[in-house]
Backbone of each chain as nested JSON, in Angstrom:
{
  "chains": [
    {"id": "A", "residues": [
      {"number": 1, "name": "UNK", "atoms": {"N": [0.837, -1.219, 0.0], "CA": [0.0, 0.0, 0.0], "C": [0.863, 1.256, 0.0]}},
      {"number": 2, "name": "UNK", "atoms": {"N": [0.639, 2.232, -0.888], "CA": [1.352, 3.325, -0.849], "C": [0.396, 4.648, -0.323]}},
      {"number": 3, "name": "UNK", "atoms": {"N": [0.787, 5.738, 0.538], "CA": [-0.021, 6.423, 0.656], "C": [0.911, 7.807, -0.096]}},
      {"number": 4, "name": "UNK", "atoms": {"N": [-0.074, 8.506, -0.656], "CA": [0.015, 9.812, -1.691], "C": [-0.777, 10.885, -1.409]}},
      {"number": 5, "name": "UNK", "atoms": {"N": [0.39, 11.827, -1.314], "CA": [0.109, 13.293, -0.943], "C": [-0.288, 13.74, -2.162]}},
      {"number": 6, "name": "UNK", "atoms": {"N": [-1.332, 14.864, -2.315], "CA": [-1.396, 15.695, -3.219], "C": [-1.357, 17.209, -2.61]}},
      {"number": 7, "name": "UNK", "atoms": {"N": [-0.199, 18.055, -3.73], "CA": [-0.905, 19.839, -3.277], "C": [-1.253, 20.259, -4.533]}},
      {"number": 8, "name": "UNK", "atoms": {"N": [-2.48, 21.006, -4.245], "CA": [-2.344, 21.316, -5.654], "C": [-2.782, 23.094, -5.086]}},
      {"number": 9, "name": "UNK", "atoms": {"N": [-2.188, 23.67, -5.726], "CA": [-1.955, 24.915, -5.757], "C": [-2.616, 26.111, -6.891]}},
      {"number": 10, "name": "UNK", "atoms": {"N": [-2.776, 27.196, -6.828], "CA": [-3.222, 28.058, -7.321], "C": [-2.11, 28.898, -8.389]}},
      {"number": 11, "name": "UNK", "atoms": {"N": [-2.605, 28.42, -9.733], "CA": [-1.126, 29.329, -10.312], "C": [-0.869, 30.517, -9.681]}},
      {"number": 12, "name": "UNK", "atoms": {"N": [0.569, 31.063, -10.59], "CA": [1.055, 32.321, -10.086], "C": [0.252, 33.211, -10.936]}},
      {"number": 13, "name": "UNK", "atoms": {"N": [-0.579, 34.087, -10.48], "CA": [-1.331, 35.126, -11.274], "C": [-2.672, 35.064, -11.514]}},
      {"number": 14, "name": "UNK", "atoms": {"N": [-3.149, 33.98, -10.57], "CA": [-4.597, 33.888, -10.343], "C": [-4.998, 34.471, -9.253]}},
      {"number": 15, "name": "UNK", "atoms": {"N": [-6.303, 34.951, -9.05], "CA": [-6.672, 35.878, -7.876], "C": [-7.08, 34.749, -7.234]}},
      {"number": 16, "name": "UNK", "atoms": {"N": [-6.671, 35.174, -5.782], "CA": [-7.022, 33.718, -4.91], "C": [-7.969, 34.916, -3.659]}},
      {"number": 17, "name": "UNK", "atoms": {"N": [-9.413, 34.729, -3.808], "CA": [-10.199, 35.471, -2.84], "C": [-10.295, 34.926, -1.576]}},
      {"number": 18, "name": "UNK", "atoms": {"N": [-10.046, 33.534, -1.523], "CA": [-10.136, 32.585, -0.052], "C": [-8.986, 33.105, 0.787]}},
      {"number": 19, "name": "UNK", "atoms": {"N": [-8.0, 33.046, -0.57], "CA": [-6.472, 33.612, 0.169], "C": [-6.211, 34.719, 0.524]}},
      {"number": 20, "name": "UNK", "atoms": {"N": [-7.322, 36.438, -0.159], "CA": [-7.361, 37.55, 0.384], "C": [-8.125, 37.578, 1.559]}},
      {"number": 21, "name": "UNK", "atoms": {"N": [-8.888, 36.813, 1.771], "CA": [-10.136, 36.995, 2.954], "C": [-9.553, 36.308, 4.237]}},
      {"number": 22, "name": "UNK", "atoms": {"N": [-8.277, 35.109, 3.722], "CA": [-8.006, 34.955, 5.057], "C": [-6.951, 36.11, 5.668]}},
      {"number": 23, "name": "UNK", "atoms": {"N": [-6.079, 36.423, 5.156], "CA": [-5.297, 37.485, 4.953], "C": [-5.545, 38.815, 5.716]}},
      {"number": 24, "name": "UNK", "atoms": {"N": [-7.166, 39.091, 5.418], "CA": [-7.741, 40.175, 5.908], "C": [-8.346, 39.898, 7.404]}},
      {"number": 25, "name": "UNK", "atoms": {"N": [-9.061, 38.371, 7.489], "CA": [-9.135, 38.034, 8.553], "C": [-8.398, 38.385, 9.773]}},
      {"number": 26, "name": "UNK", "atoms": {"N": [-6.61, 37.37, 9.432], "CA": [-5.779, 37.722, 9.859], "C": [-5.341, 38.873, 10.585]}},
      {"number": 27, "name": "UNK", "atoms": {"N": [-5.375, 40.239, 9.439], "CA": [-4.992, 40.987, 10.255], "C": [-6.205, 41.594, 11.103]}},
      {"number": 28, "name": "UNK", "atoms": {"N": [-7.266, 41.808, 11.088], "CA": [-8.433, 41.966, 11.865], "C": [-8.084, 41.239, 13.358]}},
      {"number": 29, "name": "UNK", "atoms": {"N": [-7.343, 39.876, 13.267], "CA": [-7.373, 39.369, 14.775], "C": [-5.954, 39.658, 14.885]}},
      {"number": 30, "name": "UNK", "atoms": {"N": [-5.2, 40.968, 14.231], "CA": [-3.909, 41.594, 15.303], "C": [-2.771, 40.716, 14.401]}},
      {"number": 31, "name": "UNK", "atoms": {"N": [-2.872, 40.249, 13.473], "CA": [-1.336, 39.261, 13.432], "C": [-1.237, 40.1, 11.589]}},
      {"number": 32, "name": "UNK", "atoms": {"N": [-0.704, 41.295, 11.833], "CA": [-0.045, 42.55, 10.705], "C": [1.274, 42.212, 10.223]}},
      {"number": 33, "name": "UNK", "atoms": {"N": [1.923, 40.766, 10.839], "CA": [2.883, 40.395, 10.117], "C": [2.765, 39.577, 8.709]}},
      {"number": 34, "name": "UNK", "atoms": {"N": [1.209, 39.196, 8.243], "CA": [0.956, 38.367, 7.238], "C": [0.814, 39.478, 6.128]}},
      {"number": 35, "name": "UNK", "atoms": {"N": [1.815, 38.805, 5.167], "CA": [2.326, 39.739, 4.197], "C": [0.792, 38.971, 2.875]}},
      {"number": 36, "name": "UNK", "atoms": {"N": [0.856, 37.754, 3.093], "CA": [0.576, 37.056, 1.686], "C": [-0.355, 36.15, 1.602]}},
      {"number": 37, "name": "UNK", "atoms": {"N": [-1.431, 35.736, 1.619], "CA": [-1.771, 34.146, 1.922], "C": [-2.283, 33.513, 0.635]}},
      {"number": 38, "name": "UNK", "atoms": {"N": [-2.275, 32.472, 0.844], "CA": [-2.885, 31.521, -0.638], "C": [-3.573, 30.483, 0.258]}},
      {"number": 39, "name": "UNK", "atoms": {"N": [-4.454, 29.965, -0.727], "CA": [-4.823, 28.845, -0.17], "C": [-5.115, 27.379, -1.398]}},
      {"number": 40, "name": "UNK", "atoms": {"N": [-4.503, 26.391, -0.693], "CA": [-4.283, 25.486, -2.029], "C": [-6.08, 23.818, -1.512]}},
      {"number": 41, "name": "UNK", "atoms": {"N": [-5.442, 22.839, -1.824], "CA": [-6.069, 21.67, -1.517], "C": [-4.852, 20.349, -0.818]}},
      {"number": 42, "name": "UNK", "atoms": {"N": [-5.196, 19.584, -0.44], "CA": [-4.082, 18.698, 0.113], "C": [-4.78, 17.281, 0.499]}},
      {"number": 43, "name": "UNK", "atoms": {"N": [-4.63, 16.723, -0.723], "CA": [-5.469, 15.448, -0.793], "C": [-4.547, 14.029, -0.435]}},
      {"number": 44, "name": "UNK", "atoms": {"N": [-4.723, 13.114, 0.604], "CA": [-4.197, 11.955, 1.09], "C": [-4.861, 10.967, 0.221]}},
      {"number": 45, "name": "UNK", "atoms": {"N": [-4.153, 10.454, -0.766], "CA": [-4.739, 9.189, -1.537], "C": [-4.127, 7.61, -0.62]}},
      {"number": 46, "name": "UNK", "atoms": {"N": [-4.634, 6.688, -0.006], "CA": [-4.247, 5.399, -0.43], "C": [-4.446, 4.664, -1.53]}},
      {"number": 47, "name": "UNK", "atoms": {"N": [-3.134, 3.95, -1.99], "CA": [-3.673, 3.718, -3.033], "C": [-2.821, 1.973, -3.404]}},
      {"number": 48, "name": "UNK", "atoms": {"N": [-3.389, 0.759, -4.015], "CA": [-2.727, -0.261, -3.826], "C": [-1.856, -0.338, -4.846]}},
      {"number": 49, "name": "UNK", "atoms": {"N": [-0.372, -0.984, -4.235], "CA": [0.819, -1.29, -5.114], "C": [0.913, -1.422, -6.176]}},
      {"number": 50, "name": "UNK", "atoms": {"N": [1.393, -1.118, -6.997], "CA": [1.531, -1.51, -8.37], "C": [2.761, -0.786, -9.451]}},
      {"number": 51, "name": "UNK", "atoms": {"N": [3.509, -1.178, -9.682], "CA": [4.613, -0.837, -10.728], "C": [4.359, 0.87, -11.434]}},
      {"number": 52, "name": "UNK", "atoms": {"N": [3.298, 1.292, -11.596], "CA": [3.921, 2.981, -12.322], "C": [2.566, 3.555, -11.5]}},
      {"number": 53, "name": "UNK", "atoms": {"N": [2.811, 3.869, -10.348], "CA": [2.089, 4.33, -9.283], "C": [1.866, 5.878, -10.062]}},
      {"number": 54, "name": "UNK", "atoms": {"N": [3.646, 6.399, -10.038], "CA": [3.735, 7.736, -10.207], "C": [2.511, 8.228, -11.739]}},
      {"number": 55, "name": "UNK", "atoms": {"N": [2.567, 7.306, -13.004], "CA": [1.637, 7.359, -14.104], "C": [0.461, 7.52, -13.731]}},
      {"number": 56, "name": "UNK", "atoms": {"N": [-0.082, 6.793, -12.87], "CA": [-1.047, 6.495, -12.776], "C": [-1.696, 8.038, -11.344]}},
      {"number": 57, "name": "UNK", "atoms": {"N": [-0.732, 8.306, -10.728], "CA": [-1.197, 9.965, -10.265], "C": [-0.954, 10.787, -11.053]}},
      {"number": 58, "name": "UNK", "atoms": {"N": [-0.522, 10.808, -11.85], "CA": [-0.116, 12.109, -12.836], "C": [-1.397, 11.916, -13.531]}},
      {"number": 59, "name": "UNK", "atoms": {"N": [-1.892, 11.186, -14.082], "CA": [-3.116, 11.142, -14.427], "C": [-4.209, 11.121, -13.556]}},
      {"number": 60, "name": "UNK", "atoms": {"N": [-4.555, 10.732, -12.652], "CA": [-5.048, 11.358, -11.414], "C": [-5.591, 12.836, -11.392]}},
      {"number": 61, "name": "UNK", "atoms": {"N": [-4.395, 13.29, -11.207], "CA": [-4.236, 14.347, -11.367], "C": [-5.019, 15.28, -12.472]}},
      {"number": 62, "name": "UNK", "atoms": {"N": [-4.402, 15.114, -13.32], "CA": [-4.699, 15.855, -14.624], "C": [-6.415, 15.782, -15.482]}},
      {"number": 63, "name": "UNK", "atoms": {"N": [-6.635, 14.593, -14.864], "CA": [-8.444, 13.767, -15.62], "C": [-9.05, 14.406, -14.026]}},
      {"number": 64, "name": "UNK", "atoms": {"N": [-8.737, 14.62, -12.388], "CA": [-10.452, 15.236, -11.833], "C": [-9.413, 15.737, -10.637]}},
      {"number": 65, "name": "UNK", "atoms": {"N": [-8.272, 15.567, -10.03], "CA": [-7.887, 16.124, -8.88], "C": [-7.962, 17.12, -8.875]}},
      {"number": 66, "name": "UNK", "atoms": {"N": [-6.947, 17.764, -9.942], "CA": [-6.526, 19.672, -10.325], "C": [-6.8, 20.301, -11.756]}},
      {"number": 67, "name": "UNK", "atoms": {"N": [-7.989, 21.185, -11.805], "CA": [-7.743, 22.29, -12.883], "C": [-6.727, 22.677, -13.665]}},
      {"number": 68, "name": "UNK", "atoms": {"N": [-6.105, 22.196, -14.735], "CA": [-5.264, 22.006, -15.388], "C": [-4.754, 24.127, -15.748]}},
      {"number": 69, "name": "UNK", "atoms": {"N": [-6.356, 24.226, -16.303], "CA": [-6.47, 25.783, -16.253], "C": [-5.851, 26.558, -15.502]}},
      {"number": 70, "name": "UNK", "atoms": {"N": [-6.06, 26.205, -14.315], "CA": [-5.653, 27.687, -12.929], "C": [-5.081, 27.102, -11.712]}},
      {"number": 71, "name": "UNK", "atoms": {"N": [-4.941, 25.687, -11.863], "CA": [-4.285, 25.419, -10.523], "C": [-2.718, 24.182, -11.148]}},
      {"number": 72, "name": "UNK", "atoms": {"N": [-1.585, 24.232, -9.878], "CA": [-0.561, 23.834, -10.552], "C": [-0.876, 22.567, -9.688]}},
      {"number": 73, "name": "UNK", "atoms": {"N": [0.039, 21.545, -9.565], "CA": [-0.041, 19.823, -8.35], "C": [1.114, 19.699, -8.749]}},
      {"number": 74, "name": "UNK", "atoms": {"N": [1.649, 19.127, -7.24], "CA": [2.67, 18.091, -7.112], "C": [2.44, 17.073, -6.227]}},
      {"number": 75, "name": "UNK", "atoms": {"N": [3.22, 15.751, -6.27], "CA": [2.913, 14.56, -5.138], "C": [3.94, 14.48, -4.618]}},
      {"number": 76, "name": "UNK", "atoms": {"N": [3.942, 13.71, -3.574], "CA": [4.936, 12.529, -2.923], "C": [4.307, 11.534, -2.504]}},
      {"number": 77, "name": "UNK", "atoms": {"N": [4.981, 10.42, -2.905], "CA": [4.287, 8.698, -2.876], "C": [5.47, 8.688, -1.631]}},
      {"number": 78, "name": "UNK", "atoms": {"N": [5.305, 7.585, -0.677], "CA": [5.714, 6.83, 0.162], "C": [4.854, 5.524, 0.426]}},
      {"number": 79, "name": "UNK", "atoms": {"N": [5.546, 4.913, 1.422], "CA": [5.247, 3.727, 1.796], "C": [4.057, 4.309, 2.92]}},
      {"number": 80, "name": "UNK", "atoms": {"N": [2.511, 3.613, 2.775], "CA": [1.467, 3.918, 3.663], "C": [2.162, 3.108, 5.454]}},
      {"number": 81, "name": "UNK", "atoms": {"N": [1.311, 3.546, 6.179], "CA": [2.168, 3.178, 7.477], "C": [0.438, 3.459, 7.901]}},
      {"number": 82, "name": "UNK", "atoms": {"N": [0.036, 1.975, 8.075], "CA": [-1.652, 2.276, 8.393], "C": [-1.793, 2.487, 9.538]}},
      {"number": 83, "name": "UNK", "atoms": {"N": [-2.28, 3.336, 10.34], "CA": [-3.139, 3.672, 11.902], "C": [-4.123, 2.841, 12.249]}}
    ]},
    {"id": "B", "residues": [
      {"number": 1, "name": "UNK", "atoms": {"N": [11.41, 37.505, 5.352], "CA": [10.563, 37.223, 5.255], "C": [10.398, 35.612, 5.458]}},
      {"number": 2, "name": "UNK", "atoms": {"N": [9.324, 35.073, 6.33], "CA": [9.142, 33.962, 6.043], "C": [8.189, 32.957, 5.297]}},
      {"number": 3, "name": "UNK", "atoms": {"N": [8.312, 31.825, 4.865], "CA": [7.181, 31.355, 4.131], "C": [6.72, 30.199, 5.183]}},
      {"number": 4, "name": "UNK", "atoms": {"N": [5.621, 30.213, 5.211], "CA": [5.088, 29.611, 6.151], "C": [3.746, 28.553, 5.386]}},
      {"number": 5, "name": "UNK", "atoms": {"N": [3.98, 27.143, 5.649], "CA": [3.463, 26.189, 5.163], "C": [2.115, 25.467, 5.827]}},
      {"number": 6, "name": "UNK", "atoms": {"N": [0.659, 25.727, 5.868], "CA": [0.208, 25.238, 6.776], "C": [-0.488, 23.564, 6.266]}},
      {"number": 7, "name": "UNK", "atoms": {"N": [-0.911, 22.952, 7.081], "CA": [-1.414, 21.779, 6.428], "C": [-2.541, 21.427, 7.657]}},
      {"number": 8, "name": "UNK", "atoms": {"N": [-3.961, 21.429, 6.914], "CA": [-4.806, 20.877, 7.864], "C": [-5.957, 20.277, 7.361]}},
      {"number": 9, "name": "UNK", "atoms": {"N": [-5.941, 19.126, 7.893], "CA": [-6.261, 18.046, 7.598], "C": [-7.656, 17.507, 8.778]}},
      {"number": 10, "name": "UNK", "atoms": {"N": [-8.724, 16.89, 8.145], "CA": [-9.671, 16.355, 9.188], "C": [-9.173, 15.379, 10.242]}},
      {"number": 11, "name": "UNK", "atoms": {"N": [-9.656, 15.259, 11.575], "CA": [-8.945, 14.531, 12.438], "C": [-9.738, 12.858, 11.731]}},
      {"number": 12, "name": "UNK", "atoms": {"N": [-8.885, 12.0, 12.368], "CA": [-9.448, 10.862, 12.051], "C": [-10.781, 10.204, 12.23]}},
      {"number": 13, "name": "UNK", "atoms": {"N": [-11.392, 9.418, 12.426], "CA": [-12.576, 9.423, 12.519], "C": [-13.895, 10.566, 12.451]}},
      {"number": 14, "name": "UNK", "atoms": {"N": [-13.756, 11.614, 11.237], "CA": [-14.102, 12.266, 10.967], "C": [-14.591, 12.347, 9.946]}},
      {"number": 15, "name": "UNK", "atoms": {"N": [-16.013, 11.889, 9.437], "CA": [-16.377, 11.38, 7.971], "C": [-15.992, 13.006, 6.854]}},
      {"number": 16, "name": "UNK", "atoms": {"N": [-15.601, 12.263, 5.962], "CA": [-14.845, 13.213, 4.773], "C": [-15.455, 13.024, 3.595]}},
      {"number": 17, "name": "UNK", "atoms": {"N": [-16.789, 13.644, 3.356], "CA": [-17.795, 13.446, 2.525], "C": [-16.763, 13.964, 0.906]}},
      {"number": 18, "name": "UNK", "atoms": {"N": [-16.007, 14.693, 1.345], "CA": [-15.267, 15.324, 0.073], "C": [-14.443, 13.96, -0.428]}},
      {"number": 19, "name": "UNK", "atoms": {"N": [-13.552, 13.715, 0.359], "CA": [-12.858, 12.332, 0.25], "C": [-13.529, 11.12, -0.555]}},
      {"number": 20, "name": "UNK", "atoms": {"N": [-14.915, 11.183, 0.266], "CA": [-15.658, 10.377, -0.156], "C": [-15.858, 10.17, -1.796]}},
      {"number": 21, "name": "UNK", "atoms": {"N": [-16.662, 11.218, -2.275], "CA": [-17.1, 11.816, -3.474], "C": [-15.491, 11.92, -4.165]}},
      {"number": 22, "name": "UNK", "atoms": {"N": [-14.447, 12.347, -4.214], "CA": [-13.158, 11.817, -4.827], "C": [-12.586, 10.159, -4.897]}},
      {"number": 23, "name": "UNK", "atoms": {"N": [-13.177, 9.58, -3.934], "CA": [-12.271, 8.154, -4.359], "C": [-13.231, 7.541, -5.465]}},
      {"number": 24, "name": "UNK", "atoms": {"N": [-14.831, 7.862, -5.2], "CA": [-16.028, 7.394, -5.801], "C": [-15.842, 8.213, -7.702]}},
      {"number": 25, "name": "UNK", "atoms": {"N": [-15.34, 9.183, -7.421], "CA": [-14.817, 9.641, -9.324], "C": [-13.936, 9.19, -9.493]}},
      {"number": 26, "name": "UNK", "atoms": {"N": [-12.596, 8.875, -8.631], "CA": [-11.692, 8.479, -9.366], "C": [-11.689, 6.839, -9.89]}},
      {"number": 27, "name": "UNK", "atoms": {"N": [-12.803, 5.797, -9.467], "CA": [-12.967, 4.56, -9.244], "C": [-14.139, 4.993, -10.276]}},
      {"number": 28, "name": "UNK", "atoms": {"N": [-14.798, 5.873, -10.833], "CA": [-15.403, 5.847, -11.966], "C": [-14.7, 5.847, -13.373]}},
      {"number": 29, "name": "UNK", "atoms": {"N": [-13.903, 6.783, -13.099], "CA": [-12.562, 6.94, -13.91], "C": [-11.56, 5.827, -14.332]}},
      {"number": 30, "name": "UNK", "atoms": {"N": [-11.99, 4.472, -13.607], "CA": [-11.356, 3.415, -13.816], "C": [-10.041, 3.248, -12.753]}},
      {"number": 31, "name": "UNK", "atoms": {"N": [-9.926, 4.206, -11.741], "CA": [-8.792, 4.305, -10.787], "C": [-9.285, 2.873, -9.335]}},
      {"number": 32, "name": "UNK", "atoms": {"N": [-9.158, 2.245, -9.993], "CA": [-10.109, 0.856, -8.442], "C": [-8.983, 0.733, -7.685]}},
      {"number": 33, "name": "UNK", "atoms": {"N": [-8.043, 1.332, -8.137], "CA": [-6.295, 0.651, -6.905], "C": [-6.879, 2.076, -5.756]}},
      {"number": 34, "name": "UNK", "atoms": {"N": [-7.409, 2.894, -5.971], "CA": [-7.803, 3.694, -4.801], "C": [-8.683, 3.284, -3.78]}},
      {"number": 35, "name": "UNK", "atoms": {"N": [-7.991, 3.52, -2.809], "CA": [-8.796, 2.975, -1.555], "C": [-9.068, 3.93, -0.679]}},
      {"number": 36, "name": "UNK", "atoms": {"N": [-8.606, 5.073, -0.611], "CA": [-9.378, 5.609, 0.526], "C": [-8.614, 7.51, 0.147]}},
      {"number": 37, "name": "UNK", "atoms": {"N": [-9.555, 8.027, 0.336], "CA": [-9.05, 9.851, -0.057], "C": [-9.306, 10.573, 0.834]}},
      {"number": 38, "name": "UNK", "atoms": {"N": [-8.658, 11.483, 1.604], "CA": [-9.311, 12.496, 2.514], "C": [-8.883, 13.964, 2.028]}},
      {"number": 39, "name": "UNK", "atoms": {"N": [-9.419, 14.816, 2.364], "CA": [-9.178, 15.826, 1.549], "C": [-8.593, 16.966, 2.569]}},
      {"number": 40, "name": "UNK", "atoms": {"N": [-7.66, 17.543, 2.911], "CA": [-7.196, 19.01, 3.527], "C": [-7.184, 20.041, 2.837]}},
      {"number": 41, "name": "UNK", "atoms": {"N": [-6.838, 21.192, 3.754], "CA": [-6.28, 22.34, 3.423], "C": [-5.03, 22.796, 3.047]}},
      {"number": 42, "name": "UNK", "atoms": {"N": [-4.317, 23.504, 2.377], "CA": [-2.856, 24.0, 2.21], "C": [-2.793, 25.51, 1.954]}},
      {"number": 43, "name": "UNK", "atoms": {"N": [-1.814, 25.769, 3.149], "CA": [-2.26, 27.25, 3.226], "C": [-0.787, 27.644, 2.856]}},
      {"number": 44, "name": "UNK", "atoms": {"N": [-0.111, 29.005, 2.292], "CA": [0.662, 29.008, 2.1], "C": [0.832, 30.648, 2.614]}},
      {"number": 45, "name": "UNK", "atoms": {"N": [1.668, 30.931, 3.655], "CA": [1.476, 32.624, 4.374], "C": [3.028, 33.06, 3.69]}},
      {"number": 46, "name": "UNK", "atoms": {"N": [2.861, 34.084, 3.887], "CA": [4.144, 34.925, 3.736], "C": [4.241, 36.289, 5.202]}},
      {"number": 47, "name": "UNK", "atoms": {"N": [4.978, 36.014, 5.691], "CA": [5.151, 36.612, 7.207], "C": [6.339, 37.417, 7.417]}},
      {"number": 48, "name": "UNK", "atoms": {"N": [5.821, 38.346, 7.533], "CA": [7.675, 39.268, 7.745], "C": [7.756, 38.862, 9.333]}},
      {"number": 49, "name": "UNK", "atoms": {"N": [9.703, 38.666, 8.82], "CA": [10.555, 38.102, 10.165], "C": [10.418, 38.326, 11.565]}},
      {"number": 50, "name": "UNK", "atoms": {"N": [10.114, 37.729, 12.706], "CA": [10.044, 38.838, 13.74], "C": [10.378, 36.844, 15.044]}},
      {"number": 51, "name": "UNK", "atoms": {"N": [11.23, 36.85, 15.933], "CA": [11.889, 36.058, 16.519], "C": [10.778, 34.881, 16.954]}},
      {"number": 52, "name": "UNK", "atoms": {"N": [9.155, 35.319, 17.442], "CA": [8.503, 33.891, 17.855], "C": [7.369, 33.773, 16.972]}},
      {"number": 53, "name": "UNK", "atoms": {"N": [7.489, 33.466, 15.511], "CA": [7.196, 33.224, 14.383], "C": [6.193, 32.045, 14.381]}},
      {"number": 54, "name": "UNK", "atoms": {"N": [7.247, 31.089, 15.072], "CA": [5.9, 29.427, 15.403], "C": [4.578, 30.052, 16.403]}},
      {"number": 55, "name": "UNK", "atoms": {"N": [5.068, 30.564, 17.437], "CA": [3.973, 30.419, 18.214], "C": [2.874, 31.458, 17.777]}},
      {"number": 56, "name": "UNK", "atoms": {"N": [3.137, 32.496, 16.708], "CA": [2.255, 33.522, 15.937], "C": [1.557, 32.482, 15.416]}},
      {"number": 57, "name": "UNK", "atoms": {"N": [1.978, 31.668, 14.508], "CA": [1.34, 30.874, 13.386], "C": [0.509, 30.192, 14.22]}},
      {"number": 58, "name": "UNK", "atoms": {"N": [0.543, 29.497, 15.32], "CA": [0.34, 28.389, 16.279], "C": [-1.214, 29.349, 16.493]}},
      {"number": 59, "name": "UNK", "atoms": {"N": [-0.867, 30.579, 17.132], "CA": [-1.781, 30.982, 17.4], "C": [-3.164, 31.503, 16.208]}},
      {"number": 60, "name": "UNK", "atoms": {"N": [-2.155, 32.017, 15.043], "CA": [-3.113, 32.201, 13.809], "C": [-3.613, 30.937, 13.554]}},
      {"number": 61, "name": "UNK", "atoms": {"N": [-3.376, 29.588, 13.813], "CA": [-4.227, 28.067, 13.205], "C": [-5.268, 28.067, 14.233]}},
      {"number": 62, "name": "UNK", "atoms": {"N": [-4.524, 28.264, 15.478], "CA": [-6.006, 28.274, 16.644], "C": [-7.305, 29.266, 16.711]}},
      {"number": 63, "name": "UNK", "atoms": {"N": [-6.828, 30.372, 16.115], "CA": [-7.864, 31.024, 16.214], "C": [-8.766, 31.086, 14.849]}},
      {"number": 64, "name": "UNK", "atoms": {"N": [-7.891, 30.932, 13.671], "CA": [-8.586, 31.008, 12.326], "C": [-8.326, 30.063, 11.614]}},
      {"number": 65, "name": "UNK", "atoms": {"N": [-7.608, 29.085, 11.423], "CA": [-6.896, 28.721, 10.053], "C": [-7.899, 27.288, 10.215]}},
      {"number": 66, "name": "UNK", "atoms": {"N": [-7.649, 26.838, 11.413], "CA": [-8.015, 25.389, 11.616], "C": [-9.249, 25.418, 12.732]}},
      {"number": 67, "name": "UNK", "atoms": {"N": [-10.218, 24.443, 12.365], "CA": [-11.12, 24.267, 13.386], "C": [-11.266, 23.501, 14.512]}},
      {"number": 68, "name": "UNK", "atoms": {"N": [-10.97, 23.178, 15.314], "CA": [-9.903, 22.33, 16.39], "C": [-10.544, 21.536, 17.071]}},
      {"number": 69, "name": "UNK", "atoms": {"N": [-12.494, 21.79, 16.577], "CA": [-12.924, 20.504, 16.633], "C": [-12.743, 19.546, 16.663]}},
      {"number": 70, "name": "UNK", "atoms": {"N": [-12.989, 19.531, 14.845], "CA": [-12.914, 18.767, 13.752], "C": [-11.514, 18.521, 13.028]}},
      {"number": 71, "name": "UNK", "atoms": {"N": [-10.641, 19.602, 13.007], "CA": [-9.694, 19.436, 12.222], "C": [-7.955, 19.512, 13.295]}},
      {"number": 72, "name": "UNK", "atoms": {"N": [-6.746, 18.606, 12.6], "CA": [-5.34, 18.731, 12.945], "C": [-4.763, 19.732, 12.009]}},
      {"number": 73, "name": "UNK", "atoms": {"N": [-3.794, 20.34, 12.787], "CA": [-2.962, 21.106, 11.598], "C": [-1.51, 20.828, 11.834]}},
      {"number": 74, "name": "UNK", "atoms": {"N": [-0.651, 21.175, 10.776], "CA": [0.9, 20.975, 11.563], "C": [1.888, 22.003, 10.293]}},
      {"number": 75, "name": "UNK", "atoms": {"N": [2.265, 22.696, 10.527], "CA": [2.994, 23.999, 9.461], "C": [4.617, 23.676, 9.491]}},
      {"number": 76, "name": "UNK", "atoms": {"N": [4.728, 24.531, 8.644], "CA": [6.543, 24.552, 8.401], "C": [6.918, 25.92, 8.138]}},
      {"number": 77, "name": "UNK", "atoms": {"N": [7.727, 26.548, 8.507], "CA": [8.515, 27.993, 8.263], "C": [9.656, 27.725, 7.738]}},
      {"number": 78, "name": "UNK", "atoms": {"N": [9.824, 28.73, 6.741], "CA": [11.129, 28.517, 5.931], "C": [11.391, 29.851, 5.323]}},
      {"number": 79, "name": "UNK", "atoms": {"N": [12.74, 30.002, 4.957], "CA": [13.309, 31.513, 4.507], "C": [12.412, 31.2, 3.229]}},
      {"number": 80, "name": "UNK", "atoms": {"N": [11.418, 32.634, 3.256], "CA": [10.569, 32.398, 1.667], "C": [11.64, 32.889, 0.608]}},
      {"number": 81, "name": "UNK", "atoms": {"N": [11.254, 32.38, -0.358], "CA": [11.91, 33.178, -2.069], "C": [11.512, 34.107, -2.752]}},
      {"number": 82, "name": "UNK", "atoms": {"N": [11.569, 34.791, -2.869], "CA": [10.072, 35.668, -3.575], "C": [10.325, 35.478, -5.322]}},
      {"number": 83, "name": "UNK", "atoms": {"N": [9.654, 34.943, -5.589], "CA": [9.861, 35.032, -7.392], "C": [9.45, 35.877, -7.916]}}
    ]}
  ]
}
């Protein structure tokens, strides 16, 4: 079993309003050191063994995880370590 | 400046209707090696420098970022880049 991180992120030059509103939040509760915020997704796949894991998230990916349009993804596969 | 990485994620036993509805497309999609998806947040701050940086952030997840119900969080600080 492998477990797989996904981020998938907001290109550079897209307006991110979740990411202005927390931002504004922010400084409303006193913390004027937040210069920037974004906000992405961060999806935990398990997923079972098999020889081109990485193919098979990249496509993942690209067919319903992330907006090819406006958002960027990267992974990391490891070995799952079940709870 | 720092870049500050947040990650928050539903606590466990915490039904993840989003998760849900992702393993159920991607297993439409023909993805059946998926077994299980949960879905987080990824926050990405930009923070000008100032010496107790964690326990700001610590305190920005407790009061806004994360719901401490329902949800874990766990961040990373790092010299940001600015591109």
């Amino acid at each position: 079993m492998k477990k797989v991180t996904v981020f998938i992120t907001l290109k550079q030059g897209v307006l991110d309003p979740q990411g202005k509103a927390i931002q504004t939040s922010l400084h409303s509760l006193g913390f004027q050191e937040v210069e920037d915020a974004r906000v992405g997704k961060y999806i935990e796949l398990h997923v079972e063994d098999h020889e081109n894991v990485d193919e098979r998230v990249k496509e993942m990916c690209d067919k319903l995880l992330a907006n090819p349009v406006i958002e960027d993804y990267r992974f990391e596969v490891e070995e799952a370590v079940r709870s």
